[in-house]
C-alpha positions in Angstrom: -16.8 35.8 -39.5 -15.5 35.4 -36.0 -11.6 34.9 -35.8 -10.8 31.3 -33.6 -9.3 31.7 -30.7 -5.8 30.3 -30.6 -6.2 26.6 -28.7 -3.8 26.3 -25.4 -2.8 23.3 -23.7 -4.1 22.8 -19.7 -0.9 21.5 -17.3 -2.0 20.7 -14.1 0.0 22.7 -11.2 0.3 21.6 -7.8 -2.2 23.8 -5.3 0.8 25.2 -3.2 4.6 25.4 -3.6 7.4 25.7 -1.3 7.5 28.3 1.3 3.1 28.5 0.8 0.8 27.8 2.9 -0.7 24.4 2.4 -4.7 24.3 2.0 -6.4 21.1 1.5 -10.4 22.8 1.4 -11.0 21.3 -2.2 -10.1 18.1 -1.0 -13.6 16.2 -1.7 -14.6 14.8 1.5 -17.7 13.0 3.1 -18.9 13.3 6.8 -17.9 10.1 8.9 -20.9 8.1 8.7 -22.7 9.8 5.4 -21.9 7.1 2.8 -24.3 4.6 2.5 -23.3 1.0 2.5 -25.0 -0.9 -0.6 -25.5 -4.8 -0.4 -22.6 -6.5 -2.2 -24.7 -7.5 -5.1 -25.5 -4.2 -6.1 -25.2 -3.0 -10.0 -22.2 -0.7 -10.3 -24.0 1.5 -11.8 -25.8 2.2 -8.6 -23.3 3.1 -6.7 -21.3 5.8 -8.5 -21.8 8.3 -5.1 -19.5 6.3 -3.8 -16.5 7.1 -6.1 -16.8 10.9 -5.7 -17.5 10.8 -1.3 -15.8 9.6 1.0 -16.0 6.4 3.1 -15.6 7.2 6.7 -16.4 5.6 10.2 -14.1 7.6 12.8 -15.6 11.0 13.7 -13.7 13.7 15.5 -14.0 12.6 18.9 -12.6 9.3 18.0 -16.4 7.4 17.5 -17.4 4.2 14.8 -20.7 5.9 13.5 -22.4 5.2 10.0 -23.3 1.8 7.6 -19.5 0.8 7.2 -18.7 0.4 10.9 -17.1 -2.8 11.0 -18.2 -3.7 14.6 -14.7 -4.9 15.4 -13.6 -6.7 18.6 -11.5 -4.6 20.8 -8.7 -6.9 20.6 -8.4 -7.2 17.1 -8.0 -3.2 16.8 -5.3 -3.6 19.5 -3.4 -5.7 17.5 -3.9 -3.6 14.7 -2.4 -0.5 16.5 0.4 -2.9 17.3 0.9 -3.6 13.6 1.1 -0.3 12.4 3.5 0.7 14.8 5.9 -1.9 14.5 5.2 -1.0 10.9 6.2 2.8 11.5 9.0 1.4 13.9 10.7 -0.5 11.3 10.9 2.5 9.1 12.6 4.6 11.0 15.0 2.3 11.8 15.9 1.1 8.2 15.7 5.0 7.4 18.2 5.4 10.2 20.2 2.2 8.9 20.4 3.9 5.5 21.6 7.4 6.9 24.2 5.9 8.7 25.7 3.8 5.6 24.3 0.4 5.9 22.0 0.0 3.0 21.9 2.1 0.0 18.0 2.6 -0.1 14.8 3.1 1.3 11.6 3.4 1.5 8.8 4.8 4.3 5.0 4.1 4.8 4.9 7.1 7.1 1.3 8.2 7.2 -0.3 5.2 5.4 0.1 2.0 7.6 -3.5 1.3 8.0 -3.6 0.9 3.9 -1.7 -2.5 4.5 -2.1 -3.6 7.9 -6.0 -3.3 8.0 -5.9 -4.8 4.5 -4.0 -7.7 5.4 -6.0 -8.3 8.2 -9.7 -7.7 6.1 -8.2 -10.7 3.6 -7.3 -14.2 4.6 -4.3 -15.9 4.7 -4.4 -17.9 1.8 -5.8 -14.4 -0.5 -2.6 -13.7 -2.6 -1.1 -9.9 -2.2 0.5 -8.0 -5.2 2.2 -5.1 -3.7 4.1 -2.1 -3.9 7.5 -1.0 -2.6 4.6 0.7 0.5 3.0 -1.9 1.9 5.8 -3.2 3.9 2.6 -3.4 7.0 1.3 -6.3 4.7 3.8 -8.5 5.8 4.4 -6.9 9.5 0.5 -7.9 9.3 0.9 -11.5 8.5 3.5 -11.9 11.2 6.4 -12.0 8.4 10.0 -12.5 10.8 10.7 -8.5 10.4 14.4 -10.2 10.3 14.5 -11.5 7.1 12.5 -7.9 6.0 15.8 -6.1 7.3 18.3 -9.0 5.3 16.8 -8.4 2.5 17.3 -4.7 2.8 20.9 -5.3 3.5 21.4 -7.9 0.6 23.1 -10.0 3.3 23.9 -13.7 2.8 20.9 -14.8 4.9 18.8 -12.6 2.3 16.2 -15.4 0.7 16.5 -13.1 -2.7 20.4 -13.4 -2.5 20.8 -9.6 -3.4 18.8 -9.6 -7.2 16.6 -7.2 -5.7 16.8 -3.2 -4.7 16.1 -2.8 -0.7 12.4 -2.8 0.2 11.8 -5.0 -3.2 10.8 -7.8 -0.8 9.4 -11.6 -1.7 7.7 -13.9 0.6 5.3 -16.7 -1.3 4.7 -18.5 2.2 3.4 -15.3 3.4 1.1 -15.1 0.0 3.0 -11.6 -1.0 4.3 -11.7 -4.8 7.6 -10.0 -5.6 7.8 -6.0 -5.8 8.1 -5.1 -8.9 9.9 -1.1 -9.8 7.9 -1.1 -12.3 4.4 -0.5 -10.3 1.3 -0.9 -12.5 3.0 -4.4 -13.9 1.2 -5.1 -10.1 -2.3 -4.8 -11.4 -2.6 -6.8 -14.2 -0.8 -10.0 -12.6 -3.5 -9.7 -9.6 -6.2 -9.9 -12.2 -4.1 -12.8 -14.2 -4.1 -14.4 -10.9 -7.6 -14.2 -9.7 -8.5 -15.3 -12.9 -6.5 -18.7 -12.8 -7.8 -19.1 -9.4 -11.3 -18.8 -10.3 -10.6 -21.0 -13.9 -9.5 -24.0 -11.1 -12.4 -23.4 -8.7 -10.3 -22.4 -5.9 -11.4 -20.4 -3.0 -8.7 -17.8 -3.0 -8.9 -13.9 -3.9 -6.3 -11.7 -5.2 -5.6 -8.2 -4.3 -3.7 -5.3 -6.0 -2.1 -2.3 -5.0 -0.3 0.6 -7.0 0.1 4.3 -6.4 -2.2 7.6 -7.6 0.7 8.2 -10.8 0.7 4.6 -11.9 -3.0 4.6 -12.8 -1.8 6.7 -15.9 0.1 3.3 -16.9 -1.7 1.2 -19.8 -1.4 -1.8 -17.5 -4.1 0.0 -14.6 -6.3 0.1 -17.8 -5.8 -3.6 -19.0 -6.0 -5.1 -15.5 -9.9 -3.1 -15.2 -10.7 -4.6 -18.6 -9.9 -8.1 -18.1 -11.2 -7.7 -14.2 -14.2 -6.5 -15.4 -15.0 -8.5 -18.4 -13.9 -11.8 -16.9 -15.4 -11.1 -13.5 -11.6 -11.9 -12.0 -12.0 -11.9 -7.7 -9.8 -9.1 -7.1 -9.8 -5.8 -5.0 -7.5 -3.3 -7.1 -6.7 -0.7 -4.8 -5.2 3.0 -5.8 -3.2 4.2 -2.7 -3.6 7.8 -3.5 -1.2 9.6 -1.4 -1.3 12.9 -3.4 2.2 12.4 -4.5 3.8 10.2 -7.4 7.5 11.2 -6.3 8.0 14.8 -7.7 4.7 15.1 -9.4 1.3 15.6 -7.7 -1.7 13.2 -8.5 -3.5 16.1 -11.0 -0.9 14.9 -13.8 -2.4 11.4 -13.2 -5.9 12.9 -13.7 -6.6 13.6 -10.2 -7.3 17.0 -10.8 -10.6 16.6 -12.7 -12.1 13.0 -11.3 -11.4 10.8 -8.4 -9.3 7.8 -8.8 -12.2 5.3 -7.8 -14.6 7.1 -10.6 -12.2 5.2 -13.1 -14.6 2.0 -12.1 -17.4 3.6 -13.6 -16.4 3.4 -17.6 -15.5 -0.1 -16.7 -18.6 -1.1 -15.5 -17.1 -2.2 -11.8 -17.7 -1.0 -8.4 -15.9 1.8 -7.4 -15.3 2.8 -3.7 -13.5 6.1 -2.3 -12.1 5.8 1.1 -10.5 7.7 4.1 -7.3 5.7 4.1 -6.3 7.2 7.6 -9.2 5.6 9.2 -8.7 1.8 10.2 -12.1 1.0 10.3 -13.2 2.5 7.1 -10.3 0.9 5.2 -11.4 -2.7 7.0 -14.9 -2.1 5.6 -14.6 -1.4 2.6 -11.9 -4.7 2.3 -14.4 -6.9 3.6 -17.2 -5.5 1.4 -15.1 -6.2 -1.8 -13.7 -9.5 -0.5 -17.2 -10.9 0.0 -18.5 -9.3 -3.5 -15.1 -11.5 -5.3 -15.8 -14.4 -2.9 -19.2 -13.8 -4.4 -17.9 -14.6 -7.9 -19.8 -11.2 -8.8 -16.3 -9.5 -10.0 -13.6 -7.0 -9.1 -13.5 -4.2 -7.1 -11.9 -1.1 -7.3 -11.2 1.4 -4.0 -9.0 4.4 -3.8 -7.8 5.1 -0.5 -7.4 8.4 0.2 -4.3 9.0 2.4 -1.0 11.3 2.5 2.6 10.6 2.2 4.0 12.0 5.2 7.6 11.3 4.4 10.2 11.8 1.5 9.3 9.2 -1.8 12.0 7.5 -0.9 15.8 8.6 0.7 16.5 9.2 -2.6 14.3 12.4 -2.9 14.1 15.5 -1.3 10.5 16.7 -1.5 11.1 20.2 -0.3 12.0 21.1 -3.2 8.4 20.3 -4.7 5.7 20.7 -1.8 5.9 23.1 1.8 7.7 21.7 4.0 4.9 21.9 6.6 2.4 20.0 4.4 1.7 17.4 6.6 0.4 19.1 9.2 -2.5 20.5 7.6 -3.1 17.1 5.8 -7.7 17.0 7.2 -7.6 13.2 7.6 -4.8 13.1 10.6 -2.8 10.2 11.3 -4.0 6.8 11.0 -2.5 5.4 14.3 -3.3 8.5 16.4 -7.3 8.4 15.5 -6.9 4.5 16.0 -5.2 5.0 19.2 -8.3 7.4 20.1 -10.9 5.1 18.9 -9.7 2.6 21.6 -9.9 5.2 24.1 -12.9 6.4 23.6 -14.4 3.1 23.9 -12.1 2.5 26.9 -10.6 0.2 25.5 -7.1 1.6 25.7 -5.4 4.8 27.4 -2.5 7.0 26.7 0.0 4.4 29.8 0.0 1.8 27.5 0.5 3.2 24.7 3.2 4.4 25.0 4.2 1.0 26.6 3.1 -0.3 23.4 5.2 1.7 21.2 8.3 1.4 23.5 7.7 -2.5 23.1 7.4 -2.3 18.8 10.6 -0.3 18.7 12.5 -2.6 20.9 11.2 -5.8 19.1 12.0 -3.6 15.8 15.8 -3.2 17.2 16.1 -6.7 18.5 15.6 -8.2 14.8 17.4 -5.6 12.9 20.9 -6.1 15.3 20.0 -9.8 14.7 20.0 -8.4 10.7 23.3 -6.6 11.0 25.4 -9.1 12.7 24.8 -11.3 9.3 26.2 -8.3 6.7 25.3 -5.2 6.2 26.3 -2.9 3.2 29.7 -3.4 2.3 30.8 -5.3 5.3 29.7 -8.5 6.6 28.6 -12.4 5.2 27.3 -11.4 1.4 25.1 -13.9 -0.4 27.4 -16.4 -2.3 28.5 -15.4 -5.7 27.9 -19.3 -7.0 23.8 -18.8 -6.8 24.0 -16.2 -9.5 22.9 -18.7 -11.7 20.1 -20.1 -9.5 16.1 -20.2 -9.9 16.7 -18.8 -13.3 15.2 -21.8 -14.8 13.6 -24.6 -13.8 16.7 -26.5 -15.4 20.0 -24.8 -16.1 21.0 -24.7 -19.9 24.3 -25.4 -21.1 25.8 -21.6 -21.5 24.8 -21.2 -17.9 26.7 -24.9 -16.7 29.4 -23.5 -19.1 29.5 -19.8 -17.5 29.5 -21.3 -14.1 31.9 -24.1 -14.8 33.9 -21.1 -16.2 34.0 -19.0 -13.3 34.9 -21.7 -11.0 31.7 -22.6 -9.3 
């Protein structure tokens, strides 16, 4: 009889520590233009290529080639390019706001802008967003006053949240974009909970979802693809997978063994693997999933593949977990660079106004974040009044809270 072999336990590692040298060759990739673009009525179970490829449009020499070129005007991708970098502008000035003392937190898209901005500008107005603490471009994108994005990362008394919330935590119903929750995956399941009520009163309105690569190991990325998929909820669920969930890399989320967007497949929904650097591709496949949910034929899901150029947040230090040189050798570039090259390769744009451009984002950027700090800033400055503490708690106030006020002189 043959002794058993004593069982052992897999633990995903990371590929390369600090001080190695960073190589992204397993990285499953597509050539731009390869993926084939299915009719939005197709069976899911048609289409699982496209959760293991890649969807990409922009080749090396800055080109739309392939099924999923959007065919977008040139004016629209200008504005785009604007977008993203007041998006990128606007970090590093709040990064620089929080080095220098005058907000106790944030955090950066660097690397990832056309997730949100091309988003935003693939859904309509009215489509309701359910975001995380990196889509800050999502409002940038619907021409959200970056000023009251910088009050509310100082918790200054024109803040509209009144300083309940951490920095970057923002809230802005006008603009359709639902409260930041810490607590990520909670992001999913309300998009579906939403798209469902929107379809149950025949309204014309989609939702859309967003949470990170480590969140989809949360019971509520699981719950939300049920109900989406049974109910036939018009959502687009979208995993931003941006290799890192803080510390830990995306394999102890499961990346390791499967892609994110093959997660669709159990579920029965489409599932769609993009190159989240690329503008166009990112466009595509919003639009493709919009229409399907406008369709009333269901939910979609879409991992966009992307990197997270900067720290998690300026709370971590991420040297102490990846190279420090990781980013340069991340294969899908930078989103506003290949943008930027698109345009000029259809001559459409050129290197002069560019840099024009991004001299005009960071002063607009400035201009609203002085017009920020002369309100308050951390620890100095007009805070939000103490009295509305025990506001927009409920619809009407109970006695104990009448009695706590009364109590504390308000």
């Amino acid at each position: 009889m043959v002794e058993p072999l004593p069982l052992s336990l897999h633990i995903p590692e990371p590929r390369f520590r600090p001080g190695e040298k960073p190589d992204f060759s397993a990285l499953r990739t597509s050539a731009p233009g390869e993926a084939r673009r299915p009719p939005i009525d197709a069976s899911p179970a048609e289409m699982r290529d496209l959760t293991d490829g890649l969807i990409r449009v922009l080749d090396a020499d800055g080109r739309a080639v392939g099924p999923w070129d959007p065919h977008l005007e040139p004016e629209r991708l200008r504005q785009g390019l604007r977008y993203m970098l007041l998006t990128r502008a606007y970090d590093e000035r709040m990064m620089r706001s929080q080095r220098q003392g005058k907000t106790s937190f944030y955090i950066k898209s660097t690397g990832e802008e056309a997730v949100a901005v091309a988003q935003a500008m693939a859904l309509d107005k009215g489509d309701m967003l359910f975001p995380t603490y990196r889509q800050q471009g999502l409002l940038i994108a619907r021409e959200w006053p970056i000023f009251e994005m910088a009050c509310q990362v100082y918790a200054n008394a024109a803040d509209r949240l009144k300083g309940r919330q951490l920095p970057v935590m923002y809230s802005a119903r006008e603009a359709g974009f639902f409260t930041i929750s810490g607590n990520l995956a909670t992001q999913f399941v309300q998009a579906v909970g939403w798209a469902m009520a929107s379809a149950y009163k025949g309204d014309t309105r989609i939702a859309a979802g967003w949470i990170g690569d480590g969140s989809t190991a949360e019971g509520d990325f699981h719950y939300a693809l049920t109900f989406g998929a049974v109910y036939r909820a018009p959502v687009i669920l979208n995993v931003v997978n941006n290799q890192w969930a803080i510390s830990s890399f995306n394999g102890l989320a499961g990346g390791e063994s499967a892609t994110f967007a093959s997660r669709a497949i159990g579920y029965g929904l489409p599932g769609l693997r993009v190159d989240g650097n690329d503008f166009l591709a990112v466009t595509a496949a919003t639009q493709w999933a919009a229409e399907r949910a406008r369709g009333n034929l269901g939910a979609t899901l879409i991992e966009l593949v992307t990197y997270r150029a900067a720290a998690h947040s300026t709370s971590d230090d991420p040297s102490k977990y990846r190279p420090s040189d990781e980013a340069n050798y991340w294969p899908l570039g930078d989103p506003i660079e290949r943008l930027k090259d698109h345009l000029i390769a259809i001559r459409q744009w050129s290197p002069e106004r560019h840099v024009q451009l991004t001299a005009e984002a960071e002063e607009t950027v400035l201009a609203a974040v002085k017009q920020a700090e002369a309100i308050g800033v951390l620890g100095q400055g007009r805070r939000p009044d103490p009295s509305t503490m025990f506001d927009d708690v409920y619809k009407q106030m109970p006695w104990h809270l009448r009695e706590q006020r009364r109590e504390m002189g308000f």
